[in-house]
C-alpha positions, 0 to 999 in steps of 0.5 A, spaced: 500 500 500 505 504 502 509 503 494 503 503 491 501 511 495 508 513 493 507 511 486 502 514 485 504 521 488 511 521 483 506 520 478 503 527 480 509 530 481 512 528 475 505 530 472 505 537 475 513 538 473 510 536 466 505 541 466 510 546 469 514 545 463 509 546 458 506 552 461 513 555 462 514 553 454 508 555 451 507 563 448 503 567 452 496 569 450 495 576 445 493 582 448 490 584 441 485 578 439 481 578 432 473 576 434 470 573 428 463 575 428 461 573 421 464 569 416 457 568 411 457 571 404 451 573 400 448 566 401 442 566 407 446 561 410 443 560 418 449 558 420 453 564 418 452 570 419 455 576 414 461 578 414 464 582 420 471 582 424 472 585 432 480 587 433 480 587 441 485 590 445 485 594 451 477 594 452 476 597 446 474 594 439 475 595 432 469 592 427 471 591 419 465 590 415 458 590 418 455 584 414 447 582 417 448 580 424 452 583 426 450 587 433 447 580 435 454 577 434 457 581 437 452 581 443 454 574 444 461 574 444 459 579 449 456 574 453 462 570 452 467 575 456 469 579 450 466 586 454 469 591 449 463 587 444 457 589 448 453 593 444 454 600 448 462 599 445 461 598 439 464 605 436 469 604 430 468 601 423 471 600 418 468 598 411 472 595 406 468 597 401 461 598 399 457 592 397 451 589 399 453 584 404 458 587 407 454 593 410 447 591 410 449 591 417 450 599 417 444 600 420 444 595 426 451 598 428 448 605 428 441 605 431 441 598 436 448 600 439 445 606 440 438 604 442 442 599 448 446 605 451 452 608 446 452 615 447 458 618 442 458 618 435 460 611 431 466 613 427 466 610 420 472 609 416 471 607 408 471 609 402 468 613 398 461 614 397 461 611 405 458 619 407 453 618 402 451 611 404 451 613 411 446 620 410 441 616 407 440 611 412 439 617 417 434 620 413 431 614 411 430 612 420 429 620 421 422 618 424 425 613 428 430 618 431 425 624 432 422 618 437 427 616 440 429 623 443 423 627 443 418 621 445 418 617 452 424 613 451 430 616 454 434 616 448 440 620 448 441 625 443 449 623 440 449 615 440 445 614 433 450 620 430 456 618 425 463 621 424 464 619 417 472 618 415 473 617 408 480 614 406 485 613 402 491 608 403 495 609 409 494 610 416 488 611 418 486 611 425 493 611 431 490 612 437 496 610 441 491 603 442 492 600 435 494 603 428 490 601 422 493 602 415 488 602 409 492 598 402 487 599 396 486 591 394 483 590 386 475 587 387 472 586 381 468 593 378 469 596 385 473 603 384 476 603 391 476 597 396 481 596 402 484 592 407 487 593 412 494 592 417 492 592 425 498 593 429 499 594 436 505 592 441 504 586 441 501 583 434 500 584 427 494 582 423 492 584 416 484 583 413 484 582 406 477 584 405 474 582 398 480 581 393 482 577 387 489 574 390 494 582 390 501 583 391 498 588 396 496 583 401 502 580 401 507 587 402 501 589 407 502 582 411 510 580 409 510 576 416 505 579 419 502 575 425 495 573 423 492 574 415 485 573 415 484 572 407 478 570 403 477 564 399 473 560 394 474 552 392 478 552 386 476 545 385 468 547 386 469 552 381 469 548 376 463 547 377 459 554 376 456 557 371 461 561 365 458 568 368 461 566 374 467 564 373 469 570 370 466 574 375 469 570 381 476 570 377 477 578 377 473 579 385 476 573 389 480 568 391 481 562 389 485 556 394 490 555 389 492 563 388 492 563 397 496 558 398 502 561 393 500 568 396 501 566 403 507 563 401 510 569 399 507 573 404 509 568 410 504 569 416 504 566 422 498 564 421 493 564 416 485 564 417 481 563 411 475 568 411 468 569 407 469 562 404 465 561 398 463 553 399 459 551 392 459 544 395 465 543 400 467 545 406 472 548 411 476 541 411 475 540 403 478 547 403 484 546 407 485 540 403 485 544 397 490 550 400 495 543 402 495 541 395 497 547 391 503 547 396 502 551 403 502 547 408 504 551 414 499 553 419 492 554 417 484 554 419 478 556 416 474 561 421 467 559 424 463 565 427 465 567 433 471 564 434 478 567 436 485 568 434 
């Protein structure tokens, strides 16, 4: 009983020197995490509400895109201990260009925070156009917004106004929190659309936004710590219509042209994003990316998960 007592405790200790060393070895958690709120595209699928991302550092956060969804998102990542996405907290946005499923979310962003208790303007950063698009969503909620402060509800008078920045490459926002560079990325017949860099003390992050695969990616992460990037199946798309081929070819990017780039662009970890399926799924598109050569680390997002 007595060898059998001893063993046992030299297998705990051994087990607590174990878990000491992996402890000691193991990289310490970033301080800035990326919050993904949204992964879908324009298909309804339930299960993945439309694109928009959560930079977090410091107790404060940082959208990108504002797909449907969005405030709900973010609430539920509240709920599981990210406070900096609680609705009151949700006060800067950047868009990386103006379609449909990328800012159908405006609107939640504008006027649900406001309605649960922000109380400044929401500072909007995108391209141009976005000023526009922001008046004519105050003009077209303006009954509500006469209601909310002149009627019974106590509304406060700033949180539904909105302080529209409209950008050019470069940096953007340093607030001595993050600095957020804008780099022009090539979208089908869009003009102007961006993505952009977050960098902090302790963490480099790059966003794609919507593009066919760029150089401008690449220079804009060049070892950066986490690329989020776009993608579509190669092997899937062989499969659409000659419309879309020829659409999806000039706006997005394919698994094949993600793995050379993020070859070349060399992040620590790459996240695929706003995942076109046609069929597949996240593991068929991560065995895609190996097969063209990238086989360093690498996931597929999911809503609300964190990196």
């Amino acid at each position: 009983m007595r060898r059998a007592v001893w063993c046992l405790g030299l297998v705990c200790v051994l087990c607590a020197d174990a878990m000491s060393a992996q402890t000691a070895l193991a990289p310490p958690v970033p301080t800035t995490q990326l919050v993904v709120l949204g992964t879908g595209t324009p298909n309804a699928d339930p299960d993945r509400s439309g694109p928009a991302l959560a930079v977090v550092r410091a107790g404060k956060s940082y959208l990108v895109d504002a797909g449907p969804g969005i405030v709900r998102r973010a609430a539920a990542a509240a709920r599981n201990g990210v406070e900096a996405l609680a609705p009151q907290n949700l006060r800067v946005l950047f868009l990386t260009h103006l379609h449909s499923d990328h800012t159908v979310g405006l609107p939640d962003v504008i006027f649900t925070a406001w309605t649960l208790e922000r109380d400044v303007p929401l500072e909007v950063y995108g391209p141009p156009g976005t000023k526009a698009m922001i008046e004519h969503l105050l003009a077209a909620y303006a009954a509500d917004i006469r209601n909310r402060i002149d009627g019974a509800e106590p509304a406060n008078a700033q949180g539904y106004k909105v302080n529209v920045h409209e950008i050019t490459p470069g940096v953007v926002l340093n607030d001595g929190n993050v600095t957020v560079r804008a780099f022009a990325v090539p979208h089908g017949d869009w003009d102007v659309a961006f993505g952009y860099r977050f960098d902090s003390a302790d963490r480099s992050i790059v966003i794609s936004g919507d593009t066919r695969a760029s150089d401008a990616v690449v220079t804009a992460c060049n070892g950066c710590d986490l690329l989020m990037h776009e993608v579509y199946s190669a092997d899937r798309f062989q499969t659409r219509p000659p419309e879309w081929q020829r659409y999806h070819a000039r706006a997005h990017t394919s698994t094949v042209e993600l793995a050379a780039l993020a070859l070349r662009a060399q992040p620590r970890q790459l996240v695929l994003y706003h995942q076109l399926f046609w069929g597949t799924d996240d593991a068929g598109l991560l065995s895609e990316l190996r097969r063209a050569g990238y086989t360093r680390a690498a996931s597929a997002a999911r809503d609300l998960a964190i990196y």
